[in-house]
C-alpha positions as CSV (number, residue, x, y, z in Angstrom):
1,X,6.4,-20.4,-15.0
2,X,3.2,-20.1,-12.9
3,X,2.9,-23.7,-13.0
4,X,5.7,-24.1,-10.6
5,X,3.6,-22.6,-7.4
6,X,1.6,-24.1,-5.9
7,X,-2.2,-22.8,-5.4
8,X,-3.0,-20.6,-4.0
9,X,0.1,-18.5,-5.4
10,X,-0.8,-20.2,-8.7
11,X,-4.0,-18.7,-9.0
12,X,-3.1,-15.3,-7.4
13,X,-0.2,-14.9,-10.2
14,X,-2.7,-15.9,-13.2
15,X,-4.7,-14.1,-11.8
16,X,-2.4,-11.0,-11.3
17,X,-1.2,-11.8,-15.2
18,X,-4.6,-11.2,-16.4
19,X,-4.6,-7.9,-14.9
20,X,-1.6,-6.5,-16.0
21,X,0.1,-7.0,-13.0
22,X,2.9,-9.5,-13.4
23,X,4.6,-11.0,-16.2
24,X,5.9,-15.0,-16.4
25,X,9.7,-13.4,-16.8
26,X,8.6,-11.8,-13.4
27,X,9.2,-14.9,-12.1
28,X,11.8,-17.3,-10.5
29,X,12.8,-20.2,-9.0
30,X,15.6,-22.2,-8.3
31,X,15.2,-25.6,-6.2
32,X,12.6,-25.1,-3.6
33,X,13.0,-21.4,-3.5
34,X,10.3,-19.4,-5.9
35,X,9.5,-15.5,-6.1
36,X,7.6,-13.6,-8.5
37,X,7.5,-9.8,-9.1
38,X,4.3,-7.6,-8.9
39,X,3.3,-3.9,-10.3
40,X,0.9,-1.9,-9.0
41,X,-1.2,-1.4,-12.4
42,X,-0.4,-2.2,-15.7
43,X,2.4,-0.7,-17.6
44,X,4.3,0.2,-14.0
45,X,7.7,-1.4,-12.8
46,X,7.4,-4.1,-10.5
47,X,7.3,-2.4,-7.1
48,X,7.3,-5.5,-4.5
49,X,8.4,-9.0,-4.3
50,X,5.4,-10.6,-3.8
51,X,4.8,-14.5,-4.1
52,X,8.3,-14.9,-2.3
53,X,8.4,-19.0,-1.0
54,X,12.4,-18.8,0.4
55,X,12.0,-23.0,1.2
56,X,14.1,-24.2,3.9
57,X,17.4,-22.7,2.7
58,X,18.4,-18.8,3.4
59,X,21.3,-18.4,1.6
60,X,19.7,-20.3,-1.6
61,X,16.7,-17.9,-1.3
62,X,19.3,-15.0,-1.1
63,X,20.7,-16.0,-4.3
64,X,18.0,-15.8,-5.8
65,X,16.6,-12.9,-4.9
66,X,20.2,-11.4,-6.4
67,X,19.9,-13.5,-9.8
68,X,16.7,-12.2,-10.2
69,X,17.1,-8.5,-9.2
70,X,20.2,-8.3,-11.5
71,X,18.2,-9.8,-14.4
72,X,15.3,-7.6,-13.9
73,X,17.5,-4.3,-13.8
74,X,16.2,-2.9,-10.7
75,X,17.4,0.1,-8.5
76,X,14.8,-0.6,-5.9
77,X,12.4,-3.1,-4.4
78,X,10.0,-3.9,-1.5
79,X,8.7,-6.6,0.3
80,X,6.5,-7.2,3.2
81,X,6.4,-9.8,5.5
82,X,2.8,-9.4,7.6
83,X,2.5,-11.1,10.5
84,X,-0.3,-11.2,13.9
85,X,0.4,-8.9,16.6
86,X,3.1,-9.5,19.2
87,X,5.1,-11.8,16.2
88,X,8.3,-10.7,14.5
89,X,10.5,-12.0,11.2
90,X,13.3,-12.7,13.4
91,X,11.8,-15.3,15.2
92,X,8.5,-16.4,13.2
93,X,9.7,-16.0,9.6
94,X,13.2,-16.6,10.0
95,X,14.3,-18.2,6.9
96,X,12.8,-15.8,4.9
97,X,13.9,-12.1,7.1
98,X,17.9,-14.3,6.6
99,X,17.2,-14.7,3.0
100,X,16.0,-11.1,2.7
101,X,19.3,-9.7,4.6
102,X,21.8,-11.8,3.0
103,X,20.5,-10.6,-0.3
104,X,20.9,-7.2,0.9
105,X,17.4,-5.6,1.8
106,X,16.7,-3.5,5.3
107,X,14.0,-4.1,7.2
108,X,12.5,0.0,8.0
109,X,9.3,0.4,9.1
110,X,6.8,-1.3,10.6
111,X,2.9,-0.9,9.9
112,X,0.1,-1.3,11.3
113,X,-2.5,-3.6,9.7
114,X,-6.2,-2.3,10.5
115,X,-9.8,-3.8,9.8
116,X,-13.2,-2.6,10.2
117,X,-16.0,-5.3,9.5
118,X,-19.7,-4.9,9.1
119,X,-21.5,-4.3,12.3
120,X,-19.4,-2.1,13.9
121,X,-20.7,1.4,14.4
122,X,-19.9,3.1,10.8
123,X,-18.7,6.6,11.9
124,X,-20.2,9.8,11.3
125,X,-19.6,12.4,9.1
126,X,-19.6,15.9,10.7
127,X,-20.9,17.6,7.6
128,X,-18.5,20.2,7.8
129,X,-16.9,19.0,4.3
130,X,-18.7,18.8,0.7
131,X,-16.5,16.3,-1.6
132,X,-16.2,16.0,-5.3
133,X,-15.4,12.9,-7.7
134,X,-11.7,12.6,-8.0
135,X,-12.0,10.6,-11.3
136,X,-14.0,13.3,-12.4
137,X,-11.4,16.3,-12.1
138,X,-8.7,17.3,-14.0
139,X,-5.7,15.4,-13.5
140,X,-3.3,17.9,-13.4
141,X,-5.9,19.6,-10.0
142,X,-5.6,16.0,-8.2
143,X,-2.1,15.8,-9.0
144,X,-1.2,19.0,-7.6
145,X,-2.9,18.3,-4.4
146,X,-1.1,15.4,-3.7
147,X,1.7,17.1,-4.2
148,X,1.1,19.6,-1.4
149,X,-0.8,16.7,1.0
150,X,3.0,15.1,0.8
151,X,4.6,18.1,2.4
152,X,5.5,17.2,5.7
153,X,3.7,13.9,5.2
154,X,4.7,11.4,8.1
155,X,4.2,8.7,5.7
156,X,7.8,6.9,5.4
157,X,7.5,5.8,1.6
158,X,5.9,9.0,1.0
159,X,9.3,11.0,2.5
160,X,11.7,8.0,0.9
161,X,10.1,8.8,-2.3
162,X,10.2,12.4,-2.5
163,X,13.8,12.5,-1.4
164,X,14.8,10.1,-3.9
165,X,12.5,11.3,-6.8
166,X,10.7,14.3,-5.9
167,X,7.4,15.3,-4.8
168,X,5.7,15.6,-8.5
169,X,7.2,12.3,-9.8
170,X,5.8,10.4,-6.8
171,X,2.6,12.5,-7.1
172,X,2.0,11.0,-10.6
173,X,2.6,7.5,-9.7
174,X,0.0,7.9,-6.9
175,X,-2.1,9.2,-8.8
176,X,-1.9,6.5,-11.3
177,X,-1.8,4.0,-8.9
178,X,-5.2,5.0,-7.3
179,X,-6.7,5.5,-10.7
180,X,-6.1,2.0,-11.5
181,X,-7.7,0.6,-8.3
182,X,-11.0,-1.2,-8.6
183,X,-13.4,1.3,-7.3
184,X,-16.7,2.9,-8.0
185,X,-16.1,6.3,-9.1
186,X,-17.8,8.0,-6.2
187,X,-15.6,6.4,-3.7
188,X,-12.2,8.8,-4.7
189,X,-13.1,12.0,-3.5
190,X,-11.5,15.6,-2.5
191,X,-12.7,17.2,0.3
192,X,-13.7,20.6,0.4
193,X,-14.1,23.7,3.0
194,X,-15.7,26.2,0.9
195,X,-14.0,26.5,-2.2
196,X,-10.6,25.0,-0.7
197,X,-9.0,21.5,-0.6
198,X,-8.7,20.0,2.6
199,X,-7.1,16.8,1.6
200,X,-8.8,13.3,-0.3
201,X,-9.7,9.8,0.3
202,X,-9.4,7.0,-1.9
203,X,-11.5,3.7,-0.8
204,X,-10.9,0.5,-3.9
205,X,-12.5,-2.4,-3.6
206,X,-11.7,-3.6,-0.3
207,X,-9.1,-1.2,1.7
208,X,-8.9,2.5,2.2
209,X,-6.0,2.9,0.0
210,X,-5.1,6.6,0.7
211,X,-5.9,9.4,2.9
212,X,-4.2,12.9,3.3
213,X,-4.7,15.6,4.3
214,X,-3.1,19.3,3.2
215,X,-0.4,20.8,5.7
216,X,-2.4,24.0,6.6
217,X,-5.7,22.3,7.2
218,X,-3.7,19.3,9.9
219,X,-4.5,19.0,13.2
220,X,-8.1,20.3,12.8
221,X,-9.9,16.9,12.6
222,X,-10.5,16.8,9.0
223,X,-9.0,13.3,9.0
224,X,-11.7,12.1,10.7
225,X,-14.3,13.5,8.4
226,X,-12.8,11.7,5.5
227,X,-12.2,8.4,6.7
228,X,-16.1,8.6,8.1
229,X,-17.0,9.5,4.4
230,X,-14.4,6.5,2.9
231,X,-15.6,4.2,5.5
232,X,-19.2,4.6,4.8
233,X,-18.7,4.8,1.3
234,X,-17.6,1.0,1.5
235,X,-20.2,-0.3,4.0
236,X,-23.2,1.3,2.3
237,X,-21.4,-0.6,-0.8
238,X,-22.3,-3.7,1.1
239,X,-18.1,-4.6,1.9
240,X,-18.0,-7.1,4.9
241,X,-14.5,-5.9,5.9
242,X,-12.4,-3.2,5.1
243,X,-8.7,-3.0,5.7
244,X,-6.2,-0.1,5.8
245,X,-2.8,0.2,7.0
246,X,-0.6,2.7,8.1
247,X,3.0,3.6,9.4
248,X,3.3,2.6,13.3
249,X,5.4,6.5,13.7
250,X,2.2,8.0,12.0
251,X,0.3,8.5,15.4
252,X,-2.7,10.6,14.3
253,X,-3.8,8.9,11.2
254,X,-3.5,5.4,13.4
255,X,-5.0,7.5,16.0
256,X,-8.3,8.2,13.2
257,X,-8.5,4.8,11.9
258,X,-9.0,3.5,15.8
259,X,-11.9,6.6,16.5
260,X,-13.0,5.2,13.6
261,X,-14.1,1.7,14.7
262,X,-11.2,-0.3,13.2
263,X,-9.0,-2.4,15.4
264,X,-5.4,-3.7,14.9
265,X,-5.2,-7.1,13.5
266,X,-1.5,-7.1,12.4
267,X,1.8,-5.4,12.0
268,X,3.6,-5.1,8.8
269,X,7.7,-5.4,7.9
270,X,8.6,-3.6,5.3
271,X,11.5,-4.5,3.7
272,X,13.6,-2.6,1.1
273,X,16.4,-3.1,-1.5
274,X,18.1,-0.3,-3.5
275,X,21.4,0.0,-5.7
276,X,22.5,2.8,-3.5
């Protein structure tokens, strides 16, 4: 089934099948339309539609986005369409935000996509925080902190999540999702005041994938601290560029990011599709 992208989706998807990630029965096509489905680590649902090529017809891409979402069995579904700043889906992916609607997804937030690349001032860490190995506590301690760094979280998939499966549920699939990243294990760490969590940061291979921090230590700055400890983790590990995103309605982790010497380079649709 791979053999009907083209490159570079081929490779990406062989590439994504060698690590667990997606499946050739993940995949679909009919005429010029093609999609394929993508998990975040092996042994998870598929979580996004990923390698989505709608071809020049909407309403044949929206039927098979349906074939293949009633095939798979899903209840729910993502996909993002990333574009540079000041374009929009309407207007500059239009075939594919038509096929999207008429196959039933809602477009409902919008990210911001972030870079820092090497040379730019790497940001300090105040000091005020000591950090431990994430990968090197017990689960259950990690798990329990993400738990309470999602209360109040202005994070929209975070809050869709929770509402929809609860806080612990989506705290274990975080926390197997960050586990899986690739990632030296020095990189995924818990900051601490004393003997209490503040809140974590978890850098992979190329992005900061997660930062949070508890409800009762916000608005103190300690945002800052970790993203200078994530950043520099990454740049003393030689990275070139490292991306991030977050929610545009989350103003002070946006707010951090920019302090921290990265710069807007995109925005990000997300779109979503659920039973009910």
């Amino acid at each position: 089934m791979f053999d009907q992208f083209p490159e570079p989706a081929r490779s990406q998807l062989r590439s994504a099948f060698d690590e667990g990630r997606t499946r050739p029965e993940w995949c679909f096509a009919d005429g010029q339309a093609r999609l394929a489905y993508w998990a975040s680590f092996p042994g998870s649902e598929p979580v996004i539609v990923w390698q989505f090529d709608p071809g020049p017809d909407p309403i044949a891409a929206a039927g098979l986005l349906r074939r293949s979402l009633d095939e798979m069995g899903l209840t729910k579904i993502i996909h993002d369409i990333s574009l540079q700043p000041g374009l929009t889906p309407v207007v500059d992916r239009a075939v594919e935000h038509e096929a999207l609607i008429e196959a039933g997804f809602a477009m409902e937030v919008e990210r911001l996509l972030l870079e820092w690349v090497a040379g730019s001032d790497i940001p300090d860490d105040p000091g005020r925080l000591t950090y431990r190995a994430a990968r090197r506590m017990d689960p259950a301690e990690v798990i329990a902190l993400l738990v309470r760094i999602s209360e109040g979280s202005l994070d929209y998939d975070t809050r869709i999540e929770i509402a929809t499966s609860g806080a612990e549920k989506e705290a274990r699939w975080m926390y197997d999702d960050l586990m899986n990243r690739k990632a030296k294990p020095s990189w995924f760490v818990v900051g601490y005041l004393g003997d209490h969590p503040v809140g974590l940061v978890a850098p992979d291979d190329h992005s900061i994938a997660y930062i949070g921090v508890t409800p009762e230590h916000r608005g103190r700055g300690y945002v800052n601290d970790l993203l200078a400890r994530g950043t520099r983790s990454l740049a003393e590990a030689g990275l070139q560029r490292i991306v991030a995103a977050t929610d545009i309605g989350n103003v002070p982790t946006a707010a951090a990011f920019l302090r921290a010497g990265y710069s807007e380079t995109g925005r990000l649709f997300r779109y979503y599709w659920r039973t009910s």
